[in-house]
mmCIF file of the N, C-alpha and C atoms, coordinates in Angstrom:
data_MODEL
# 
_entry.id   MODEL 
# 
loop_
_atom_site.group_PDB 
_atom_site.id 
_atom_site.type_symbol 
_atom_site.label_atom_id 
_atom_site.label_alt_id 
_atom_site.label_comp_id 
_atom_site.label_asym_id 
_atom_site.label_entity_id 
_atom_site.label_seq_id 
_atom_site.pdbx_PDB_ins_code 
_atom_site.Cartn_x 
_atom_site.Cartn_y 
_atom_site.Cartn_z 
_atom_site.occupancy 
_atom_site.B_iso_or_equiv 
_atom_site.pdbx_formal_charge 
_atom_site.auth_seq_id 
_atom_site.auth_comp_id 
_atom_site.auth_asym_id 
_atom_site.auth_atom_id 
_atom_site.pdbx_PDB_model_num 
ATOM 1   N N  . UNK A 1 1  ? 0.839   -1.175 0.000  1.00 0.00 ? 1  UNK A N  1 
ATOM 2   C CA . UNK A 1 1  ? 0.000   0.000  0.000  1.00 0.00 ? 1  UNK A CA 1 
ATOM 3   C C  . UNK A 1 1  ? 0.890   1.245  0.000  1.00 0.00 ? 1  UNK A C  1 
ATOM 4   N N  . UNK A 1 2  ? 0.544   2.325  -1.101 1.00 0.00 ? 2  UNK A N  1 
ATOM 5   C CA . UNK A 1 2  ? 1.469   2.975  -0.951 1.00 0.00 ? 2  UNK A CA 1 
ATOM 6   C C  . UNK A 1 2  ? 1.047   4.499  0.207  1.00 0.00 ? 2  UNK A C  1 
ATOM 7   N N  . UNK A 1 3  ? 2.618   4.885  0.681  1.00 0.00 ? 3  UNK A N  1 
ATOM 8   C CA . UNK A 1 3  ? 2.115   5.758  1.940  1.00 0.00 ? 3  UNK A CA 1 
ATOM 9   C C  . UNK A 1 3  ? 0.766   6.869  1.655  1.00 0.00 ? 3  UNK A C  1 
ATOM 10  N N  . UNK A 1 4  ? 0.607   7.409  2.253  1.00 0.00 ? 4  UNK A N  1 
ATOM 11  C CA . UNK A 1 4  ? -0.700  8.652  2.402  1.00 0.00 ? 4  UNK A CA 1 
ATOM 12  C C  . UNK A 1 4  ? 0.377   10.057 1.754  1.00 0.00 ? 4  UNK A C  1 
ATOM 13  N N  . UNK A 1 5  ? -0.278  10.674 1.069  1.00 0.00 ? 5  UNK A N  1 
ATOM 14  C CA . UNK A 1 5  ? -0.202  11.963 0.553  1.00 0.00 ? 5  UNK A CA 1 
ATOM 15  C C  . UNK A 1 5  ? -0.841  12.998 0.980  1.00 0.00 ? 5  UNK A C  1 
ATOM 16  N N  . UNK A 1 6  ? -0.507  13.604 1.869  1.00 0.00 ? 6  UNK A N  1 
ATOM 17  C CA . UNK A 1 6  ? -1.476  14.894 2.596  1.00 0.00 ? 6  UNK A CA 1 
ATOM 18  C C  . UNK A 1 6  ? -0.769  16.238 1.959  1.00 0.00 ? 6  UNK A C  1 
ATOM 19  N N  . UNK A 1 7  ? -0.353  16.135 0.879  1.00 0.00 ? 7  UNK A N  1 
ATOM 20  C CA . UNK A 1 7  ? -0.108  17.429 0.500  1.00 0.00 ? 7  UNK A CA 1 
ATOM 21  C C  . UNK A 1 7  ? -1.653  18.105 -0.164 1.00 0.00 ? 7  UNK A C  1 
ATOM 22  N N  . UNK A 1 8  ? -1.632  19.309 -0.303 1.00 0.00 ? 8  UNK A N  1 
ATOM 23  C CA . UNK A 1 8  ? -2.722  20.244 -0.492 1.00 0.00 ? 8  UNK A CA 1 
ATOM 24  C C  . UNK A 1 8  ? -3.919  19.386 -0.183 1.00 0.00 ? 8  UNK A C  1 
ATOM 25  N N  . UNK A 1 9  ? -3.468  19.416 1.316  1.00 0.00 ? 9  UNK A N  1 
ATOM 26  C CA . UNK A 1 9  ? -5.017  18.620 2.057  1.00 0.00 ? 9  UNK A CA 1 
ATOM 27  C C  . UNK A 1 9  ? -5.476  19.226 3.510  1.00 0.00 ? 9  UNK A C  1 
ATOM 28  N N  . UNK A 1 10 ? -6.015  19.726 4.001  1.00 0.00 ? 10 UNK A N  1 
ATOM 29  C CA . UNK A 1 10 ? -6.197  20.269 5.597  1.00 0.00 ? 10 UNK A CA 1 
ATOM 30  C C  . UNK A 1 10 ? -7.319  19.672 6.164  1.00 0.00 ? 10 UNK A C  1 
ATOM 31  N N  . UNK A 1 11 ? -7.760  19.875 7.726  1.00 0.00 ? 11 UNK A N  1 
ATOM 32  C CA . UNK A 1 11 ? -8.691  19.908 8.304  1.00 0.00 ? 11 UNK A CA 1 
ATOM 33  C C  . UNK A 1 11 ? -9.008  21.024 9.273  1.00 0.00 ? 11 UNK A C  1 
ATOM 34  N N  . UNK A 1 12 ? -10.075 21.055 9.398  1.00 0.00 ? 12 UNK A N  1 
ATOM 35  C CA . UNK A 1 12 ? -10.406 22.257 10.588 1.00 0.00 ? 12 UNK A CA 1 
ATOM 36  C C  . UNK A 1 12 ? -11.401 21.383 11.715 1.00 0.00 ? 12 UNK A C  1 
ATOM 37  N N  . UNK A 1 13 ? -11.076 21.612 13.209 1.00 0.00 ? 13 UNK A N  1 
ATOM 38  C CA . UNK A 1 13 ? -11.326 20.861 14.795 1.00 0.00 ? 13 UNK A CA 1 
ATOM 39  C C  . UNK A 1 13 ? -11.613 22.173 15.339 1.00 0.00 ? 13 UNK A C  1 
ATOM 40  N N  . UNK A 1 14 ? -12.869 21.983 15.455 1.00 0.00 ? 14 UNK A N  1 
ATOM 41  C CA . UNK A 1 14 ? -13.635 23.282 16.586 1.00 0.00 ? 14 UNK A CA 1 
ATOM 42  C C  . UNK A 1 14 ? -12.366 22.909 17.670 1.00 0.00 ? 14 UNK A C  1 
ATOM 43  N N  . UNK A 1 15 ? -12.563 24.505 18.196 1.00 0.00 ? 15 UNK A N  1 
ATOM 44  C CA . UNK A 1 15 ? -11.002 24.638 18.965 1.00 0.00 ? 15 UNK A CA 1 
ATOM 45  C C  . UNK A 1 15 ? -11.724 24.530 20.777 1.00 0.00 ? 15 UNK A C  1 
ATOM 46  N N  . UNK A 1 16 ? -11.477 23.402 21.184 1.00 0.00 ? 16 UNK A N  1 
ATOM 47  C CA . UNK A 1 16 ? -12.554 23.289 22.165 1.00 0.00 ? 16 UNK A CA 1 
ATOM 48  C C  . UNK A 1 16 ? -11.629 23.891 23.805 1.00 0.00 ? 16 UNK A C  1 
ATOM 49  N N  . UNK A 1 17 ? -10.234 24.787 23.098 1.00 0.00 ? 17 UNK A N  1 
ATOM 50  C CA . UNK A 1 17 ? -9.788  25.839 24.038 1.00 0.00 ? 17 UNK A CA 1 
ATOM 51  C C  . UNK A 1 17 ? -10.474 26.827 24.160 1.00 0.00 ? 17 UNK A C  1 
ATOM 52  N N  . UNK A 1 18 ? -11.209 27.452 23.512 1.00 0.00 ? 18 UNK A N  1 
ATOM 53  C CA . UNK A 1 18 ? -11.555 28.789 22.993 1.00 0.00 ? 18 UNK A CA 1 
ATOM 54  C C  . UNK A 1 18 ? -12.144 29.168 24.470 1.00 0.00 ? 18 UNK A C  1 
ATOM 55  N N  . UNK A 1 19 ? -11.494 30.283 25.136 1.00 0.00 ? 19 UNK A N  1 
ATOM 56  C CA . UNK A 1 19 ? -11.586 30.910 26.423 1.00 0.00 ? 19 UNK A CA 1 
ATOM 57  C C  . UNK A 1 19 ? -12.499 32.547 26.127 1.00 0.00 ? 19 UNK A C  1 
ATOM 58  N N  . UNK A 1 20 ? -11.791 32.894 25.018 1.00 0.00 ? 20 UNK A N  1 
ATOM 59  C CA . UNK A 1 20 ? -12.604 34.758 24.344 1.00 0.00 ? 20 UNK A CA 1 
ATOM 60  C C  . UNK A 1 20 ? -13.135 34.525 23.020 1.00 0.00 ? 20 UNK A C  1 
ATOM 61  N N  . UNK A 1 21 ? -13.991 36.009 22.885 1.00 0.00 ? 21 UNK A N  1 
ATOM 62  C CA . UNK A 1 21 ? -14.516 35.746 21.900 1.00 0.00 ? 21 UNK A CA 1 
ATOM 63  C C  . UNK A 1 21 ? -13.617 35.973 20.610 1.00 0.00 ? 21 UNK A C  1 
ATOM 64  N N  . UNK A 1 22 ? -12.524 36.661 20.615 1.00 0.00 ? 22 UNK A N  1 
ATOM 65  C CA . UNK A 1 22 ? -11.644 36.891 19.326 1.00 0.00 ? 22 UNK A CA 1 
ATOM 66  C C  . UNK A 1 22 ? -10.718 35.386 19.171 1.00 0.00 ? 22 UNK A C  1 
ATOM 67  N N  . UNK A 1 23 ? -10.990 34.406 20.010 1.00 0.00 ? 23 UNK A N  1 
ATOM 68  C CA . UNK A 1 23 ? -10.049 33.356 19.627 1.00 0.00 ? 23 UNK A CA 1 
ATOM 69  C C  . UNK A 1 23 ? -10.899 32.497 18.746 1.00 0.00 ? 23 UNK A C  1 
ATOM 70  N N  . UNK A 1 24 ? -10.013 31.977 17.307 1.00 0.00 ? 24 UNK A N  1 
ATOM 71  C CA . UNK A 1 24 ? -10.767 31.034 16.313 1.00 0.00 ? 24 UNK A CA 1 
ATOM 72  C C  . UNK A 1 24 ? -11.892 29.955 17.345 1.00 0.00 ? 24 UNK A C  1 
ATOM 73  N N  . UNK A 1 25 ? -12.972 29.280 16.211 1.00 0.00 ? 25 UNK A N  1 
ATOM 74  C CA . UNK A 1 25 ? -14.031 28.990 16.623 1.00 0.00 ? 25 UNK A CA 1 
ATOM 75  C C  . UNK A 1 25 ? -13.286 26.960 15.697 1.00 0.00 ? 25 UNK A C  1 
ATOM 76  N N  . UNK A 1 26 ? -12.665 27.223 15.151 1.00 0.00 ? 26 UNK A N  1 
ATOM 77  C CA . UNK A 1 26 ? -12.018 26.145 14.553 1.00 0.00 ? 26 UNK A CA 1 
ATOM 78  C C  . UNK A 1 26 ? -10.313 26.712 13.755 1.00 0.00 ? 26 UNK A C  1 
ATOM 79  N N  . UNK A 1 27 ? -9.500  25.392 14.063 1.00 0.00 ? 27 UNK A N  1 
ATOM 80  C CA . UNK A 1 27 ? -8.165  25.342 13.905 1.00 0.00 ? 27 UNK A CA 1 
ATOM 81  C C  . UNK A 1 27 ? -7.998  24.353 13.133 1.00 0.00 ? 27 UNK A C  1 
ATOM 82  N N  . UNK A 1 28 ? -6.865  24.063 12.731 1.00 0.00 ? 28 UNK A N  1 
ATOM 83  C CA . UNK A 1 28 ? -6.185  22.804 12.021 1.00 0.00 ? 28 UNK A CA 1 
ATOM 84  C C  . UNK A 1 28 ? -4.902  23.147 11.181 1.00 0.00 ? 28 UNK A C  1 
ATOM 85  N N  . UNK A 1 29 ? -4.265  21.930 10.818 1.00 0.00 ? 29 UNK A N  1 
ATOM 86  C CA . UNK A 1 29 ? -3.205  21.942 9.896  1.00 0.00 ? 29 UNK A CA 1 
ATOM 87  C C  . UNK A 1 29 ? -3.610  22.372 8.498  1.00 0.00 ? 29 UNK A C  1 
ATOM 88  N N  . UNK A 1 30 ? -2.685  22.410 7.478  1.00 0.00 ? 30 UNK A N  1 
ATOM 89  C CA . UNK A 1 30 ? -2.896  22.667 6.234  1.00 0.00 ? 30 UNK A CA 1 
ATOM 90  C C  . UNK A 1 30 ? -1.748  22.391 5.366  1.00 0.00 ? 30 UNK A C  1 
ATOM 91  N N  . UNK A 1 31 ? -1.975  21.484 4.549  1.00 0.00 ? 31 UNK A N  1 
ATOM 92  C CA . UNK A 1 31 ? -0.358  21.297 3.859  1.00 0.00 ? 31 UNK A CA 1 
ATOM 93  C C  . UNK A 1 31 ? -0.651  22.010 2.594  1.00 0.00 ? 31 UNK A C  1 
ATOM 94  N N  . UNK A 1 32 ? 0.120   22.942 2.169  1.00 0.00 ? 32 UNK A N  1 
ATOM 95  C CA . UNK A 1 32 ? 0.006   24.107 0.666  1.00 0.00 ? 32 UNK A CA 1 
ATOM 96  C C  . UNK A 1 32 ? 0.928   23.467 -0.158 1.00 0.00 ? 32 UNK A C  1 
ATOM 97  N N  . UNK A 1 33 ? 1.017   22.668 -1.563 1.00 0.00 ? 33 UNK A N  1 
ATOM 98  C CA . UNK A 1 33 ? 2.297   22.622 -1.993 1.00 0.00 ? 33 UNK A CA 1 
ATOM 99  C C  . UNK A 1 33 ? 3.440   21.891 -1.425 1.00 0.00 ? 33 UNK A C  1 
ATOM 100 N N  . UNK A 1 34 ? 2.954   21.463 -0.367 1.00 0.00 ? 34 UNK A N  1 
ATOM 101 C CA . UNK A 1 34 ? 4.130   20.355 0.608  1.00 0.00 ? 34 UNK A CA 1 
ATOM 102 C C  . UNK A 1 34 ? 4.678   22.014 1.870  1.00 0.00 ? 34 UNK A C  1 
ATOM 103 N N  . UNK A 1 35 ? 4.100   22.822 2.319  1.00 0.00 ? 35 UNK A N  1 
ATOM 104 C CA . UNK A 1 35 ? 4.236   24.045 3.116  1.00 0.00 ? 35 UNK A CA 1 
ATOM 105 C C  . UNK A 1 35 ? 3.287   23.783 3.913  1.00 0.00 ? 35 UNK A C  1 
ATOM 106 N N  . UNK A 1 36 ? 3.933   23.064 5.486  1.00 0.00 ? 36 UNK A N  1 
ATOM 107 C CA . UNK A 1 36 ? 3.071   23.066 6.276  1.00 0.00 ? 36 UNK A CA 1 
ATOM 108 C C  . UNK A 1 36 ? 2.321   24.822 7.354  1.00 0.00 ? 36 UNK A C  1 
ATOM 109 N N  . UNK A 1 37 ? 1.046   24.900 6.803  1.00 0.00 ? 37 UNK A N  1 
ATOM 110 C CA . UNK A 1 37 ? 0.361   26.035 7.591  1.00 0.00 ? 37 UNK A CA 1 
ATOM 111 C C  . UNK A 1 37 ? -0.607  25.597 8.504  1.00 0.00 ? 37 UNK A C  1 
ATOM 112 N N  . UNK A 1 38 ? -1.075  27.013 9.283  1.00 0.00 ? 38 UNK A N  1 
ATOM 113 C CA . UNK A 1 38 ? -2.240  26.601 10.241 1.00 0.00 ? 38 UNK A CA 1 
ATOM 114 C C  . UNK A 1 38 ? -3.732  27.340 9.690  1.00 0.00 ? 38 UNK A C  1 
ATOM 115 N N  . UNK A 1 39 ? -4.472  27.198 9.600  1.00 0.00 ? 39 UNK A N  1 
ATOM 116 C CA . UNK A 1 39 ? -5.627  27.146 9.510  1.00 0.00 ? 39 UNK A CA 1 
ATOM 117 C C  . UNK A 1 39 ? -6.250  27.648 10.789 1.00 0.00 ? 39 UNK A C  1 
ATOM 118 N N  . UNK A 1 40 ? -7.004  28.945 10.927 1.00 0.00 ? 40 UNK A N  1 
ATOM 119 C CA . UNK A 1 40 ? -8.253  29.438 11.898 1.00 0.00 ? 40 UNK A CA 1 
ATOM 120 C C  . UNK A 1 40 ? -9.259  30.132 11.207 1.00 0.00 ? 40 UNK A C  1 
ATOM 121 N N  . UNK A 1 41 ? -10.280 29.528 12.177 1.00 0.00 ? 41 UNK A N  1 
ATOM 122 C CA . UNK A 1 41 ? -11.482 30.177 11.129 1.00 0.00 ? 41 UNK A CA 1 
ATOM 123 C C  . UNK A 1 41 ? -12.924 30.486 12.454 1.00 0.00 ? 41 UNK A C  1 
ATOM 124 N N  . UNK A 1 42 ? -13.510 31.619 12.453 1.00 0.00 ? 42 UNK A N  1 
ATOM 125 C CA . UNK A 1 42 ? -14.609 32.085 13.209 1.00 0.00 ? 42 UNK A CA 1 
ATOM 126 C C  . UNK A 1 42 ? -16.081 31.879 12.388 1.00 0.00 ? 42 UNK A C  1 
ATOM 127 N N  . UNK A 1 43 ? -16.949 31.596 13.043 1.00 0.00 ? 43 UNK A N  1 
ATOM 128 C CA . UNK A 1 43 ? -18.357 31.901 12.423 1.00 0.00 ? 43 UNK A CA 1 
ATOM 129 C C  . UNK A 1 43 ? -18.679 32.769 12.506 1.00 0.00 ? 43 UNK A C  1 
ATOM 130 N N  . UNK A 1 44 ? -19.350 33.444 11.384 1.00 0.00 ? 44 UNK A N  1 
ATOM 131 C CA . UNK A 1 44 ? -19.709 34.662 11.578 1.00 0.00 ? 44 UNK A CA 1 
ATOM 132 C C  . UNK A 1 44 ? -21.325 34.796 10.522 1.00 0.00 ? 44 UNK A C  1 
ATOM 133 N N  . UNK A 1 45 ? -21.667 35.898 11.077 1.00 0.00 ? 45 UNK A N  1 
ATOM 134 C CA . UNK A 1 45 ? -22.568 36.531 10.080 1.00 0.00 ? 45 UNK A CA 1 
ATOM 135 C C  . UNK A 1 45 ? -22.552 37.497 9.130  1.00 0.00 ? 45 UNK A C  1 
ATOM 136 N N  . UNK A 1 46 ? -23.703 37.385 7.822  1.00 0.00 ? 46 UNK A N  1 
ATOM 137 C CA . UNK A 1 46 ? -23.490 38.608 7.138  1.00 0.00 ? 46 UNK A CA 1 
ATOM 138 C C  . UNK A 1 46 ? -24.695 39.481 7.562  1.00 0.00 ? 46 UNK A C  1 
ATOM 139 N N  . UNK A 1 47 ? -24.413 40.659 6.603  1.00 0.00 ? 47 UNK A N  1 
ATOM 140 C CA . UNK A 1 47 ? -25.444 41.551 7.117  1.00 0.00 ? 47 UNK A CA 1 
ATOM 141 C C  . UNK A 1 47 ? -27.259 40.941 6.722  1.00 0.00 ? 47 UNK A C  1 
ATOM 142 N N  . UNK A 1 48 ? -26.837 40.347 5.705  1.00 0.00 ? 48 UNK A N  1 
ATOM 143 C CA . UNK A 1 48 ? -27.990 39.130 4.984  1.00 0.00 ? 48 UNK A CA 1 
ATOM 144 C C  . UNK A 1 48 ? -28.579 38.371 6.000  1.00 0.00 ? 48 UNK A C  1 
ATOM 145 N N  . UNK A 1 49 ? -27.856 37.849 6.926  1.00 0.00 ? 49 UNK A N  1 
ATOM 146 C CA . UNK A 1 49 ? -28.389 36.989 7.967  1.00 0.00 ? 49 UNK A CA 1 
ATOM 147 C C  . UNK A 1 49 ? -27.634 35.578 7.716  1.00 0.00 ? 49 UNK A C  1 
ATOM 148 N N  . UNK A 1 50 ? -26.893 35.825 7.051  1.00 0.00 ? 50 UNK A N  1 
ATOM 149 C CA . UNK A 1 50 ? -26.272 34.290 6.072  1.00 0.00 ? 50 UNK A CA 1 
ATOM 150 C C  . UNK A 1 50 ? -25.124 33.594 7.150  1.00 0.00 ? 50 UNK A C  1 
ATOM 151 N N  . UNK A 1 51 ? -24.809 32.948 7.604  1.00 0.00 ? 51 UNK A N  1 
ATOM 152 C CA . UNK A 1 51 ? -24.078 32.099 8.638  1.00 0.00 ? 51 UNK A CA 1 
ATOM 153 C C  . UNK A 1 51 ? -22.834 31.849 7.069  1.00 0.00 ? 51 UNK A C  1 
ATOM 154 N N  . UNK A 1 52 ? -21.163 32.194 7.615  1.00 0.00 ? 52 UNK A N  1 
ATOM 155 C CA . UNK A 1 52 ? -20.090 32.230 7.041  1.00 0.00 ? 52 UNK A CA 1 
ATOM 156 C C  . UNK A 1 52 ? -18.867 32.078 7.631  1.00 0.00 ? 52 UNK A C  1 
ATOM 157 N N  . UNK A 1 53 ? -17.748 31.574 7.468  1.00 0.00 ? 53 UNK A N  1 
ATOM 158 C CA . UNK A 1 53 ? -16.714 30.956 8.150  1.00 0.00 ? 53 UNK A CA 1 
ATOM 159 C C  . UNK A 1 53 ? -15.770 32.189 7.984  1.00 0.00 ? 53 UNK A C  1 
ATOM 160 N N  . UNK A 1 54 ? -14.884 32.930 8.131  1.00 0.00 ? 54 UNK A N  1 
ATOM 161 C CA . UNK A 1 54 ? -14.032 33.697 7.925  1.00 0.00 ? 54 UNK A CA 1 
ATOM 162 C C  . UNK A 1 54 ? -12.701 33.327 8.431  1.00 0.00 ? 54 UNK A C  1 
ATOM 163 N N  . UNK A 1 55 ? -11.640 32.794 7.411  1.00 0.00 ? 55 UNK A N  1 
ATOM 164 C CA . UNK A 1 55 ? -10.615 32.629 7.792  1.00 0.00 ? 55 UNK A CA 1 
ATOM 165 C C  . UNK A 1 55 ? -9.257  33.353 7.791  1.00 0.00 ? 55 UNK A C  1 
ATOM 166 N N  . UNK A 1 56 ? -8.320  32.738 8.497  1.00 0.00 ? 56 UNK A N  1 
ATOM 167 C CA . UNK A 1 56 ? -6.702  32.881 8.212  1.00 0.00 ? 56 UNK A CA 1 
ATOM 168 C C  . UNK A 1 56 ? -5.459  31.980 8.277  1.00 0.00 ? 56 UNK A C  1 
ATOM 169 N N  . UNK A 1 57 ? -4.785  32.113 7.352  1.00 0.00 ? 57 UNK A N  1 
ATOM 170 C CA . UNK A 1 57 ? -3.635  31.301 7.055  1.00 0.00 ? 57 UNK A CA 1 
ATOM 171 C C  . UNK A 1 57 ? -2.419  31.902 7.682  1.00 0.00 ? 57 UNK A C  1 
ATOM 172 N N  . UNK A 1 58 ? -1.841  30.561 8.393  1.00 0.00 ? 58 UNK A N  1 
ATOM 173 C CA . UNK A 1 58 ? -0.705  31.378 8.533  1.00 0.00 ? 58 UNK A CA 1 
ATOM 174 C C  . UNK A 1 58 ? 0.529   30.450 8.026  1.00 0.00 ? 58 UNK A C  1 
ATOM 175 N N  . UNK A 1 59 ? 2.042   30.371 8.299  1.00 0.00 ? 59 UNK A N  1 
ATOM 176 C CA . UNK A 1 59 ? 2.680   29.558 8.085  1.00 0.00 ? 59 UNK A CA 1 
ATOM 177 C C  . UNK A 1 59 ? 3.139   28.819 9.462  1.00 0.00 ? 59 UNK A C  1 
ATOM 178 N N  . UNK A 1 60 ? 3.347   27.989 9.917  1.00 0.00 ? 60 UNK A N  1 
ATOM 179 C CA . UNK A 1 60 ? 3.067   26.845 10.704 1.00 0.00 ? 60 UNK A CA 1 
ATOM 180 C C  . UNK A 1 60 ? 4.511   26.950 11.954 1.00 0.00 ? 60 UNK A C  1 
ATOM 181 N N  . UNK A 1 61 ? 4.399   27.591 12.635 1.00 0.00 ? 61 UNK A N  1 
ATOM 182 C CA . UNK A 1 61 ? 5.905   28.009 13.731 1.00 0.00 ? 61 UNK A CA 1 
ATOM 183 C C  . UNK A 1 61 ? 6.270   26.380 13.818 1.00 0.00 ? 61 UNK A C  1 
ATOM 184 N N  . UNK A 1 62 ? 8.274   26.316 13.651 1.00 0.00 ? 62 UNK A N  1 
ATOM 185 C CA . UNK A 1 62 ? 8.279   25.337 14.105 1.00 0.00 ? 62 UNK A CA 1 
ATOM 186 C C  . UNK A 1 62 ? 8.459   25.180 16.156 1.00 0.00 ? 62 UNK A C  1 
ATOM 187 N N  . UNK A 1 63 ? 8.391   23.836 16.426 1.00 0.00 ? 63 UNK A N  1 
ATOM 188 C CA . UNK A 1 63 ? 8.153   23.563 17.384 1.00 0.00 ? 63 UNK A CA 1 
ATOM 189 C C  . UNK A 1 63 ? 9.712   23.934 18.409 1.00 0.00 ? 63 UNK A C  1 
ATOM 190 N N  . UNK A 1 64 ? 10.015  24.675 19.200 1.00 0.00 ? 64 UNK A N  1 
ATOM 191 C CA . UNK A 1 64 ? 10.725  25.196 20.319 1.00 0.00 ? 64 UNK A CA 1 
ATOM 192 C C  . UNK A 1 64 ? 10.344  23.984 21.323 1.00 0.00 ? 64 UNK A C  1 
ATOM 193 N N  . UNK A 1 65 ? 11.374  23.422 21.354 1.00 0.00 ? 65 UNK A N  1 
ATOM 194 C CA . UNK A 1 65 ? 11.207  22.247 22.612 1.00 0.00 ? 65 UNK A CA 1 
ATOM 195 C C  . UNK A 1 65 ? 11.888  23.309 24.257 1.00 0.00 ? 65 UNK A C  1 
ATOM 196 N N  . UNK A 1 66 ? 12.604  24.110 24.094 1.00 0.00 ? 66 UNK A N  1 
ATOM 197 C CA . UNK A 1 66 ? 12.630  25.102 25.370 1.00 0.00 ? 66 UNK A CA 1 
ATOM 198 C C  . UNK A 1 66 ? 11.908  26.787 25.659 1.00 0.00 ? 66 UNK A C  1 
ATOM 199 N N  . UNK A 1 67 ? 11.015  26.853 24.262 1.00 0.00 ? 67 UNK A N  1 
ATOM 200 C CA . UNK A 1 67 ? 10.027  27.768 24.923 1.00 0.00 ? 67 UNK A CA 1 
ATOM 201 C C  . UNK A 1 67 ? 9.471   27.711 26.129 1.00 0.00 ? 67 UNK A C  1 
ATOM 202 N N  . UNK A 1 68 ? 8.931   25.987 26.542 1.00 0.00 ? 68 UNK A N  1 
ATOM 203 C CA . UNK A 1 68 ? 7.909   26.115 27.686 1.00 0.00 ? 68 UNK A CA 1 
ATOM 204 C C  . UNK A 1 68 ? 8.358   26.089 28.493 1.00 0.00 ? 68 UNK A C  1 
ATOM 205 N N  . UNK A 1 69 ? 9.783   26.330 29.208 1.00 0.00 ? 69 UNK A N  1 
ATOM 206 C CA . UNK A 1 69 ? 10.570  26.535 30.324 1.00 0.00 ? 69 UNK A CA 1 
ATOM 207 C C  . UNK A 1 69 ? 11.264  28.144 30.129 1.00 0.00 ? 69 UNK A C  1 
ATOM 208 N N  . UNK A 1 70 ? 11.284  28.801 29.137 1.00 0.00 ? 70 UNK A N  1 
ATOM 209 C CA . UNK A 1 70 ? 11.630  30.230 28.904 1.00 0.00 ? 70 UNK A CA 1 
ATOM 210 C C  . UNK A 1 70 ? 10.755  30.629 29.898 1.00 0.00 ? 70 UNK A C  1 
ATOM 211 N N  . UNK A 1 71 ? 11.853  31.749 30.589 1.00 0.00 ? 71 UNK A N  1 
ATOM 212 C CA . UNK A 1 71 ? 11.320  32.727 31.639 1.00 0.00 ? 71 UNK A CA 1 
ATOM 213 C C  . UNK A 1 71 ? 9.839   32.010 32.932 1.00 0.00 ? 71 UNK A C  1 
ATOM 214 N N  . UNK A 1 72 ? 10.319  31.370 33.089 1.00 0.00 ? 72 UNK A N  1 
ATOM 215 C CA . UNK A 1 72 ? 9.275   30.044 33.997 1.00 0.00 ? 72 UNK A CA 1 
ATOM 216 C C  . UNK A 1 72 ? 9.881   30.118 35.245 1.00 0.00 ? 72 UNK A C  1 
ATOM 217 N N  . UNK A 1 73 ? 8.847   29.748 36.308 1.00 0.00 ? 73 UNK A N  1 
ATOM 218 C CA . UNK A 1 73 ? 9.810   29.750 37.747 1.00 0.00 ? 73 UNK A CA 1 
ATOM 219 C C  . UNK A 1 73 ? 10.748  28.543 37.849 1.00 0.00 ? 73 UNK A C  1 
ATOM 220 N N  . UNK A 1 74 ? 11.031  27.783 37.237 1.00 0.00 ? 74 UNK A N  1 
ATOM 221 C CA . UNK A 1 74 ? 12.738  26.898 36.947 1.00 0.00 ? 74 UNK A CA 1 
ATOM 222 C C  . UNK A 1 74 ? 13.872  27.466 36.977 1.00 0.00 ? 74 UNK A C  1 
ATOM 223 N N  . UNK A 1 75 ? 13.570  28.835 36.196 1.00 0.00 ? 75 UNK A N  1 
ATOM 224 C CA . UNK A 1 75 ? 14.824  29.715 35.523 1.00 0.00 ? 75 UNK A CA 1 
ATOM 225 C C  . UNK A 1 75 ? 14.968  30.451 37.393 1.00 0.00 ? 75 UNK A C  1 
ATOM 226 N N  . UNK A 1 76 ? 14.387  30.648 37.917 1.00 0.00 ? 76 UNK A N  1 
ATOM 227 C CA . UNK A 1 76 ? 14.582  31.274 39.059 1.00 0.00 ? 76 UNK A CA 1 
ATOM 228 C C  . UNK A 1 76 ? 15.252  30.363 39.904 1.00 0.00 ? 76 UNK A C  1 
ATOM 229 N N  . UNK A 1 77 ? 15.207  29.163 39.620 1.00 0.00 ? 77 UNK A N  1 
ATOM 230 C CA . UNK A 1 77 ? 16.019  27.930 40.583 1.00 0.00 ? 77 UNK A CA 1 
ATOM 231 C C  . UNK A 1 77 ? 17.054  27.664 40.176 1.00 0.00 ? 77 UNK A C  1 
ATOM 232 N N  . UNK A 1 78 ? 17.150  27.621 38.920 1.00 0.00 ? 78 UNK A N  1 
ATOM 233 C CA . UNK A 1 78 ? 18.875  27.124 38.599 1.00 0.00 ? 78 UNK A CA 1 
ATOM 234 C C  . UNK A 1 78 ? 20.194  27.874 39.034 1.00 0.00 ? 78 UNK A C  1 
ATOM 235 N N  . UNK A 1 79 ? 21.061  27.493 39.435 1.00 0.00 ? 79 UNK A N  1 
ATOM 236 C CA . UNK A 1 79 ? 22.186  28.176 39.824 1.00 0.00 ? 79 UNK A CA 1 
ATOM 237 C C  . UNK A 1 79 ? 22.925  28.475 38.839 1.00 0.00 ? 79 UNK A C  1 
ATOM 238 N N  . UNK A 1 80 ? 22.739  28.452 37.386 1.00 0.00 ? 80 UNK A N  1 
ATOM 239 C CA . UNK A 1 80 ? 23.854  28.903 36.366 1.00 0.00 ? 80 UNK A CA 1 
ATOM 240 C C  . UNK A 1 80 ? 23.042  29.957 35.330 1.00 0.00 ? 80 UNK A C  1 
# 
């Protein structure tokens, strides 16, 4: 069987973080061309009354394995 091809393929996952109202209402990956992006998108209305998704693309940050200890109370413990 040959492997899976997810190029110019995405999905969007209601973002079941969503804490405010300006944070996307759905997220997901997006592969462009073999360019991995992210995908957010809000529901919205028109002035019509018409129910519409409004999105944005972005390009896909790679992953920082020591962001989530940047400036953290750890950094206040270490002696160096």
């Amino acid at each position: 069987m040959p492997d899976y091809d997810d190029k110019n393929r995405g999905a969007l996952f209601r973002n079941k973080q969503k804490k405010k109202p300006n944070q996307p209402d759905y997220r997901g990956p997006l592969n462009y061309e073999g360019v991995e992006l992210e995908v957010a998108g809000w529901m919205k209305k028109s002035k019509a009354g018409d129910s519409y998704m409004s999105l944005t693309v972005q390009k896909k940050e790679p992953a920082d394995p020591g962001a989530s200890y940047a400036n953290s109370d750890l950094d206040k413990d270490m002696p160096f």
